[in-house]
Structure formats: C-alpha cells, structure tokens
N, C-alpha and C positions, 0 to 999 in steps of 0.2 A: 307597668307590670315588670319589666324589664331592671327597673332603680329596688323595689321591691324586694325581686327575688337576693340581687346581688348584697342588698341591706342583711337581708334571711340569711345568705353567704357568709359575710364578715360577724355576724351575731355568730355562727354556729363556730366560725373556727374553721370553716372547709374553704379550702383554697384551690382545690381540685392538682396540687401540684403531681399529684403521683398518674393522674390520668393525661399530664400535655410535659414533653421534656423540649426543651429550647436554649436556646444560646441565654447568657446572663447579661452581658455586656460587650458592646462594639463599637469599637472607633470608625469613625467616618470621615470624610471629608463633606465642607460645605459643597450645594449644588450637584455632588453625584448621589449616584443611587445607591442602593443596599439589598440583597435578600436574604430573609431570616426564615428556616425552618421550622416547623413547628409538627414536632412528633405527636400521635396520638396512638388510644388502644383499637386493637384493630371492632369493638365492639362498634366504634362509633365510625364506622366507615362510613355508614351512609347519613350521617347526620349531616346540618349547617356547621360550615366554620367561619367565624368572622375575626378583623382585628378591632379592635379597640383602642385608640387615645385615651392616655391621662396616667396620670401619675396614681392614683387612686382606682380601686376594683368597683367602689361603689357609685363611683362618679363618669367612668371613662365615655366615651363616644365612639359606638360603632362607627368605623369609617369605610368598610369595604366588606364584603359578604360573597360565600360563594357562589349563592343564587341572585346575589345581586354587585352590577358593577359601579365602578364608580366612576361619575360622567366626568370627573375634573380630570381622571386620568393619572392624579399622582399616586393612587396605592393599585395595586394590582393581586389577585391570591388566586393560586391550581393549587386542585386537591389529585396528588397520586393515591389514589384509593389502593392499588397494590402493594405499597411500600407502606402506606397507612403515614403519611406526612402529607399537610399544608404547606406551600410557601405562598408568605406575604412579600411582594416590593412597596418599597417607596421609592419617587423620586422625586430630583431638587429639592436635597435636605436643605434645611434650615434649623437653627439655632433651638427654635421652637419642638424642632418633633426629637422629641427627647426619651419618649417612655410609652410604653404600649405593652397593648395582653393580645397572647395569644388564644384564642376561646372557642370550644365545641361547645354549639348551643344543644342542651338537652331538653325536649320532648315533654310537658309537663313535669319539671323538676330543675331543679340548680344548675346553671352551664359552668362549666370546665372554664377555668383563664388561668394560664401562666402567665409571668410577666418578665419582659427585656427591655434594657436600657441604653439607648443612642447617646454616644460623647462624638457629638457633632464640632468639627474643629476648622477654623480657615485654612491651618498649616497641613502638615504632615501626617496623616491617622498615629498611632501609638504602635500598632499593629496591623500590618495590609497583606495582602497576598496580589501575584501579580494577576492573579484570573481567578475571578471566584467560582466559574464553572469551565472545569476542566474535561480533557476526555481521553482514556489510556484501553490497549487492548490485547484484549486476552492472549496470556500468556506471556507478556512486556509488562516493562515494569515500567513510572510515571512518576516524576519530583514536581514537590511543589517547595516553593520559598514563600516565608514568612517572614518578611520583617518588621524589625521591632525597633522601639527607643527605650522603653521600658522597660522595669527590673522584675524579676522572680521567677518561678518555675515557667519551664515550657515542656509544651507538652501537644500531641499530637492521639484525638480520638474521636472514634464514630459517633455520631448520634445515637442516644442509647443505651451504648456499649463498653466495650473497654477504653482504655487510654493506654500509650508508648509513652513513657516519661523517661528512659535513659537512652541509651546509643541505638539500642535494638529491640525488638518486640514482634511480637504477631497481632493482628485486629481479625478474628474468623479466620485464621487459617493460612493469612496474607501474610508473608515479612514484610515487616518495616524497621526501615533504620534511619537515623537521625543524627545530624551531627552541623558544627557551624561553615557552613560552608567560608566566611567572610566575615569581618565586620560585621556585628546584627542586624545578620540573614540567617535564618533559622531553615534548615534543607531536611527535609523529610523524601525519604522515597519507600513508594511501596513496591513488591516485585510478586511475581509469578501471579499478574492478576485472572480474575474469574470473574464471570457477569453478575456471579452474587455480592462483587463489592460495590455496583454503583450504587453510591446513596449518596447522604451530607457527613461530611465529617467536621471537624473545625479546628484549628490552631489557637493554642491557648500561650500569653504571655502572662504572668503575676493574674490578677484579676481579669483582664482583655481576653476577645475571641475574637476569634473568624471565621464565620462559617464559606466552607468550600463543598460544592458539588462535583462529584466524580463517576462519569458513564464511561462501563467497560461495554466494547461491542467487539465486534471483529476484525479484523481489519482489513481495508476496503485493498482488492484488486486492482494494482493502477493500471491504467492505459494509458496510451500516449497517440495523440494526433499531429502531425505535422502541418501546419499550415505556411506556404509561401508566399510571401509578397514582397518581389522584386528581387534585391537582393539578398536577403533576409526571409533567415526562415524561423519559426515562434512554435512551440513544444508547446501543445496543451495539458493538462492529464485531466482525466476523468471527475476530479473532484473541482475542477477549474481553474489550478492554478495554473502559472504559465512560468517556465522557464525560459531562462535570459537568452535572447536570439545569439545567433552568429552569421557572420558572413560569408555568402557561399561563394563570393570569389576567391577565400582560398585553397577551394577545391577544386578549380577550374583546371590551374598547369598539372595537377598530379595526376589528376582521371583523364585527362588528356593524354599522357605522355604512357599510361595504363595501358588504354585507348591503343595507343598505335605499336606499344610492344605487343599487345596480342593480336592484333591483326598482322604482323609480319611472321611471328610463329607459326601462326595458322596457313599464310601461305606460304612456307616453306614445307610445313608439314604436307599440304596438299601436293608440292612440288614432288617430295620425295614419295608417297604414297605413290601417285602415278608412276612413277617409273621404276617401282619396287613390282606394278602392276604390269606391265608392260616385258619387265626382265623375268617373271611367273609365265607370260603369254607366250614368249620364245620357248624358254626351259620346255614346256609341255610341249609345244608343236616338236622338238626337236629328237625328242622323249617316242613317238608315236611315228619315227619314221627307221625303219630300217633297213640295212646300205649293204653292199655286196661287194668289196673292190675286186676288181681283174686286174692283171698282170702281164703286159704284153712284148714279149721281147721277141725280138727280130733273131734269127739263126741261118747260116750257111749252111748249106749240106751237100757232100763234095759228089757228084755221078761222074767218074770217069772224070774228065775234063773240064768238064760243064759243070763249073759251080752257080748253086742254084740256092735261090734263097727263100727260105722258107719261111711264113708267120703263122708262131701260134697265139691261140689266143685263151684266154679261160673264159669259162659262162659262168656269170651270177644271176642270181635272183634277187630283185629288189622288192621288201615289204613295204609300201605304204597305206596306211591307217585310213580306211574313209573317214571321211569326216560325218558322214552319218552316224557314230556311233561309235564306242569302245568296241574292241574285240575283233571288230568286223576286218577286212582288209584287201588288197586286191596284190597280188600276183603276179609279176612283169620279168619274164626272162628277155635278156638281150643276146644276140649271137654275133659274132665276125665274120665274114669273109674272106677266107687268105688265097694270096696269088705265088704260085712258084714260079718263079724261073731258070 
C-alpha cells in the first residue's frame, strides 16, 4: 500500500517538499555518527514520522519510525513536538548509507518525504563542527567553528529561517557575526542569547551542511565542595567537575606562624586590660575617701620664769565612703592631748 501510494506521489508531481525542510547534504566520516533534523508543519504534530533508505521516493525502505524502534540500534528518531522537528541518527556509517527521506506519514492520503544526502568519507568530512550539539545561556553569547576544505559561499542559518552570509547579521533578534578565525575555520558567534533560540541551525560551505543543535538555559549556580584526602584536597562543583587538587602542606608554616602571632597579641592584650583594670580599681577607691590634715607645731610660752611649753594641735574630720553604697559615709573626728609645762 505503502509502494502504491508513493507511485500516486511521483505520478502527481507532489513531493511534499514545502511540508518537511532539512539539511541537503552532509559530509561525514566513516564509522561515526550523524544527526539530521527534520522540520515539519506544526499540523502534523501528532502524526508518524519515519526515515526512509534509498536513493529513490518510490522505492526507499522504512528503517526507523517513531512508534516504532529499531532492534539493530543503528537509526534512532525523537520527535520535539514543541518545536515541531524530527531528529533521525544514524550510526557506524558506512559507504552504503548514502541517501534517505525524511517522511510525515499521512493518515489516508500521500506522506510528506524530503530527501538528504550522506558523502560518507574515510578522511576528513569537507565540512565538520567540533560539537554538533551545543549549549549557550541566556544572556551570553556562544561560537561555534566550522571547518572546511571546500570552496564557495559560507554561511551560517536556522532551520527554517534566515541565513548570515556576511561579517554580521541577526537570526530572530539574535546578533551574529562571522569571520575566519584561522586557516579554514569558519567562527560564527551569536550574542545576547534567549531560550527562544534553542533549535537546529546549520553551517553551510559551497554545496555541504552541518547541522548543529543549540540549548539556551540559564545558567547553573556553581557550588563548590571540598573534599580531603591526606594531603590533598579536590574541589568538586555541583555539575561534577573537579578541579585540580593542591597541597596543603603549603599551608602548614604560614597558618602556623598566624597561629602563634595572634595568640601573643591576645595575651598581651589581656595583660594590659588587667592592669588598665586594676589602675580604674585604685582611682575610684581613692576618689571615695576624704582626708583632713592637722598641723601640729610645738611652741614655748614664756610665765615669768618658767618656760613652759605648749602643744597645739588642729582637729579634722575625716570622710570615708561606706562601702555599702555611694553617697553614704561615716564621720570620724580625731582630737590631741596637750601637756604644758
């Protein structure tokens, strides 16, 4: 039913190309893998999408489906129903996987195939990227390099959407600029990104693409754990990398030597508190006593003959402060005794 309909396909002329957009053509390397996008209209959200083998629309072979998987494990396909895109993998290419449709099967009526072509190579791709899914965030900007050996335009666009072909440009809103960083290394950078630009975009040289995946998120709050062991201590951070230990015997002589200039401050400090507290304790006692002096001088006083000598003497009063209490205080007259002779 299926050879049929696709027969009905190429008789009417309908190739479904305005309903799936996709990469055209992609260099690969033998034995790695590849993924290829595959745009569609958001009508067909909820339909089957499969890929298909063969060089031919009315010949090719289902080889993966999104309700069904594939036991051999070489093609693999997620459908982002959000974004309204398919991606197929393949992997351990081979010479052989050369050509394939991308295909929305429809519902009693004609399915959707666009079609992409693998130039599978043992050497060097024509065109690579060093990651084909990348991740940049909000608010930062993100390069990717594309190299190339191949001649003619390059160019840098969304799936979809527009394309950057000179120095600079916008994709939705985004700058992008472009320029050789090197030797054929093609550097694209986009800036002031937003979560509306994750999607596929691709790098285009002469005929060649590449598609590349881009998720902007936020970006993650690090922490950091310290873990010791022995001498050696190991920085974790929260996403689980680990930065490069050091040795903590070189901290030994300097927190040491820390170490013992604050504990001599400290006891000098304490030294002189106390006896700043001590020279306070006198002041007041001395403060709280009040003194009366006398005067005692010896005089002769002449009777007739008989000198005779007389002592006066003065009377004070001495204040001292109970110690029960401010203000309080007791009272203490002293007196003399003089003897004449």
């Amino acid at each position: 039913m299926a050879l049929c309909l696709r027969i009905i396909y190429i008789i009417t002329g309908l190739t479904g190309v305005h309903s799936i957009t996709t990469v055209s053509k992609v260099s690969v390397k033998t034995g790695k893998s590849i993924s290829i996008p595959c745009l569609y209209e958001s009508k067909y959200r909820n339909h089957v999408k499969y890929l298909c083998e063969g060089a031919k629309w009315r010949s090719c072979n289902d080889v993966v489906k999104t309700n069904t998987a594939d036991p051999s494990g070489k093609y693999s396909i997620s459908d982002d129903k959000n974004q309204f895109f398919f991606t197929v993998t393949i992997n351990n290419l081979t010479n052989e996987n050369t050509d394939y449709w991308c295909v929305v099967e429809i519902n009693n009526g004609l399915d959707y195939g666009e079609h992409f072509q693998l130039s599978v190579t043992s050497g060097t791709p024509s065109l690579y990227v060093d990651h084909q899914m990348i991740t940049g965030y909000i608010g930062e900007s993100t390069t990717i390099r594309c190299h190339h050996s191949n001649s003619g335009e390059m160019k840098w666009c969304r799936l979809g959407r527009n394309c950057v072909t000179g120095s600079s440009g916008s994709i939705d809103g985004t700058t992008v600029t472009t320029y050789m960083s090197e030797p054929n290394v093609f550097t694209v950078t986009m800036s002031g990104l937003q979560s509306e630009d994750s999607g596929w975009y691709w790098c285009a040289k002469g005929d060649i693409q590449i598609p590349v995946y881009l998720t902007v998120t936020e970006k993650p709050i690090t922490t950091t754990a310290h873990t010791f062991t022995g001498d050696r201590t190991i920085t974790t951070f929260k996403n689980g990398q680990q930065r490069a230990s050091f040795d903590l015997k070189i901290l030994i002589i300097p927190l040491s030597v820390l170490i013992f200039i604050v504990i001599v401050v400290l006891f000098i400090w304490l030294i002189l508190r106390n006896k700043q507290r001590k020279a306070d304790s006198s002041a007041t006692a001395m403060a709280g006593v009040e003194v009366a002096y006398a005067e005692v001088r010896p005089k002769k006083k002449h009777l007739g003959k008989v000198d005779q000598e007389v002592i006066y003497t003065n009377v004070g009063n001495i204040r001292r402060k109970s110690p029960e209490g401010e203000g309080k205080g007791t009272e203490v007259t002293y007196s003399t005794l003089a003897t004449l002779h």
